[in-house]
C-alpha positions, -999 to +999 in steps of 0.1 A: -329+370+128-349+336+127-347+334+166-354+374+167-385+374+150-398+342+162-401+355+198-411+388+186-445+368+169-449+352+201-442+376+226-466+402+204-494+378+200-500+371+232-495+405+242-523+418+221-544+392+221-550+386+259-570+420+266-592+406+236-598+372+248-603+387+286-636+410+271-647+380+252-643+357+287-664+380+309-687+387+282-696+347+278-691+344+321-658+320+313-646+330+342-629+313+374-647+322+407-631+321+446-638+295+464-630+281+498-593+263+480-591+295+453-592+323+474-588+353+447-603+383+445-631+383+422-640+365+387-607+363+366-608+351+328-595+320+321-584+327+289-543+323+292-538+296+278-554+303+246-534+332+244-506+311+246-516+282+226-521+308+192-487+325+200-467+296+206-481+279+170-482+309+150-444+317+158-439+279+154-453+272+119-428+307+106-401+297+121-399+255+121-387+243+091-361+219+100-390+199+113-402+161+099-438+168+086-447+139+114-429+157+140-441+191+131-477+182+134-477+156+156-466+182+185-495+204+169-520+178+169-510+169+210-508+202+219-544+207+206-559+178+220-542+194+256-557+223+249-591+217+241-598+189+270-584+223+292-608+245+280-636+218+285-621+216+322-618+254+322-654+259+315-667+231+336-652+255+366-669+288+350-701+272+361-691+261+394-691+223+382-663+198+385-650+181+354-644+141+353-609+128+356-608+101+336-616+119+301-587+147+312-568+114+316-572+095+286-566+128+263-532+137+281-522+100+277-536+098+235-512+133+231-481+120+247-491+088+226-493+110+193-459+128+203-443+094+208-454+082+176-442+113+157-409+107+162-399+122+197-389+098+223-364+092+247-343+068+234-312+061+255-283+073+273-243+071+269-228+048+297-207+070+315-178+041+324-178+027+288-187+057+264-213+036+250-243+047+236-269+024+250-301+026+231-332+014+249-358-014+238-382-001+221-413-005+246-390+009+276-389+037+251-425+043+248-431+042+289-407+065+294-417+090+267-454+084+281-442+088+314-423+118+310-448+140+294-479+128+316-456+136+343-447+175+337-479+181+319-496+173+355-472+185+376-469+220+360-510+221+362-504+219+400-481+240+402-506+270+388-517+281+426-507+318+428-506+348+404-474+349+389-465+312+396-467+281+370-461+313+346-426+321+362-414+283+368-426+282+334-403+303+320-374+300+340-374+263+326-379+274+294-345+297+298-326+268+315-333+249+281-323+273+257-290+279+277-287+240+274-294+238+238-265+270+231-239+247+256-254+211+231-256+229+201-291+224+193-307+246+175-342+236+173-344+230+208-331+264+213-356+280+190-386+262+208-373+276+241-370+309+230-410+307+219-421+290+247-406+316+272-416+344+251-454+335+255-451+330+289-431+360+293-457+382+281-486+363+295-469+371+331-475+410+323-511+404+329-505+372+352-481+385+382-498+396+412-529+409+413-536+387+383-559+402+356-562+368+339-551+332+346-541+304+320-569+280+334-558+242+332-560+250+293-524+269+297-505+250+324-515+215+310-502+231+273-471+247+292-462+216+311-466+196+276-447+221+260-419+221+280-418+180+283-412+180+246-388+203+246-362+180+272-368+154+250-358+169+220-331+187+235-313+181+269-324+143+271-307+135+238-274+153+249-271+113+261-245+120+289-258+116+326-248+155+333-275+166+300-301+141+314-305+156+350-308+194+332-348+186+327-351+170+361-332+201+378-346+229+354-382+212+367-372+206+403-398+224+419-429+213+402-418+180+400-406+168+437-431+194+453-458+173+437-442+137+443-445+148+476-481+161+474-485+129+456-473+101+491-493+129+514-524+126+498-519+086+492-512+082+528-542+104+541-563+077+517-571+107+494-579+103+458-543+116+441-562+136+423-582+157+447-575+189+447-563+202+481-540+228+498-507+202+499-483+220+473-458+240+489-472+277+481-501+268+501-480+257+526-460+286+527-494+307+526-506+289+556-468+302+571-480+334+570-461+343+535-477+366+511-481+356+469-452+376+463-427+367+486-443+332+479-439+334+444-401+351+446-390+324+471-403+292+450-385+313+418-354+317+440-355+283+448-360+267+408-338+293+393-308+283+417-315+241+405-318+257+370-284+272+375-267+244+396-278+228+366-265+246+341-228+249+357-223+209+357-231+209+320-203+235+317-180+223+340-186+188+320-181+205+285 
């Protein structure tokens, strides 16, 4: 019942309050025009991620108990710092302006800090030759923790390129860790799956293709620090070498698409962070693909690592 009605709050919420926020969005023009990169078909709220952001934490303050008061709040506190610097981002593009990197940067770094310091880390791994758990020092700790979260929290923001897209990667990640956390037995980790695709699950009804509303960097930078958090407190402490590589296949996509976005733009002597056509559903666009058979194909493509992923845990267990 605790798992049913937590993903019944979120699911609901975001359900019902997305047409609300969409009116409010065109009523105060925060909206996210076409351009020559962002070729969509007329102004589109960018109010997702709020959506998402209120589902998500209603459903997890009624169902998280379990929780240390410094873990609880801590992921609250990150996740709100992520959200706002979005939103500022957000409305910087309703206007047709282009928001700094460096603050963006320094507020995603001070939440993974904050997360780290809560009490969610990665913290080591069993040797697979020796059966011995080998806890890491605690400053290799902390830059893999940092590193971690920075990492999906950008990559999952460039992944949101198509209607339908970051949503769907989004939540077949989401689903790969709460299969992972039945096979561990974790059922925290499971719980905050369950949330986390239920949002995005009924963000996606207004999402897929022709979107009525996107999540705006606000919602993938929360999704993508979301679902960082959640391999950390889940998969990544399974400790064997088959439970760490669930969060780098359940993320496959997002993650080696945008290493290789990453050594393209670095070898054209572009800024890493300038925003271009390099990910691979602008690639495919340019192949003549459609956003749906884009969309299905990337989806076909992360659900089958999420699986492959999924069977060597069981075969393991």
């Amino acid at each position: 019942m605790k798992y049913l009605l937590a993903t019944i709050i979120a699911f609901s919420t975001v359900f019902i309050l997305t047409p609300i926020l969409m009116k409010l969005a065109f009523k105060y023009n925060f909206t996210d025009k076409p351009t020559k990169r962002k070729k969509h078909k007329g102004e589109t709220p960018l109010c997702g991620g709020i959506a998402m952001f209120v589902g998500f934490f209603l459903a997890y303050f009624i169902a998280f108990h379990n929780y240390s008061f410094d873990e609880k709040y801590g992921i609250f506190i990150g996740a709100l710092l992520i959200l706002i610097i979005g939103v500022v981002d957000d409305y910087y593009k309703s206007i047709g302006k282009e928001f700094a990197i460096t603050p963006r940067l320094i507020v995603q770094l001070l939440a993974a800090v904050i997360v780290f310091k809560s009490g969610i880390s990665f913290e080591g791994f069993k040797n697979p030759f020796t059966d011995e758990y080998i806890t890491l020092s605690p400053i290799v700790q902390f830059v893999l923790t940092i590193t971690w979260i920075f990492g999906v929290t950008t990559v999952i923001n460039w992944s949101d390129g198509m209607d339908g897209l970051a949503g769907g990667l989004s939540f077949i990640s989401a689903m790969t860790f709460a299969a992972s956390a039945i096979i561990l037995g974790q059922p925290p980790s499971l719980l905050f799956s369950l949330i986390t695709a239920s949002v995005v699950l009924a963000f996606l009804f207004y999402n897929r293709y022709p979107a009525k509303v996107f999540m705006g960097d606000s919602g993938a930078n929360f999704l993508g620090f979301i679902l960082s958090i959640i391999a950390l407190d889940g998969a990544f402490k399974g400790a064997t070498i088959l439970s760490l590589m669930i969060p780098i296949l359940a993320l496959a996509v997002p993650i080696f698409d945008n290493i290789f976005v990453i050594f393209k733009r670095f070898s054209e002597g572009k800024p890493i962070y300038q925003a271009d056509r390099s990910q691979i559903h602008y690639r495919l666009q340019a192949k003549g693909l459609n956003t749906n058979q884009i969309v299905t194909f990337i989806s076909i493509i992360s659900l089958t690592c999420s699986v492959i992923s999924i069977l060597l845990l069981l075969i393991k267990f």
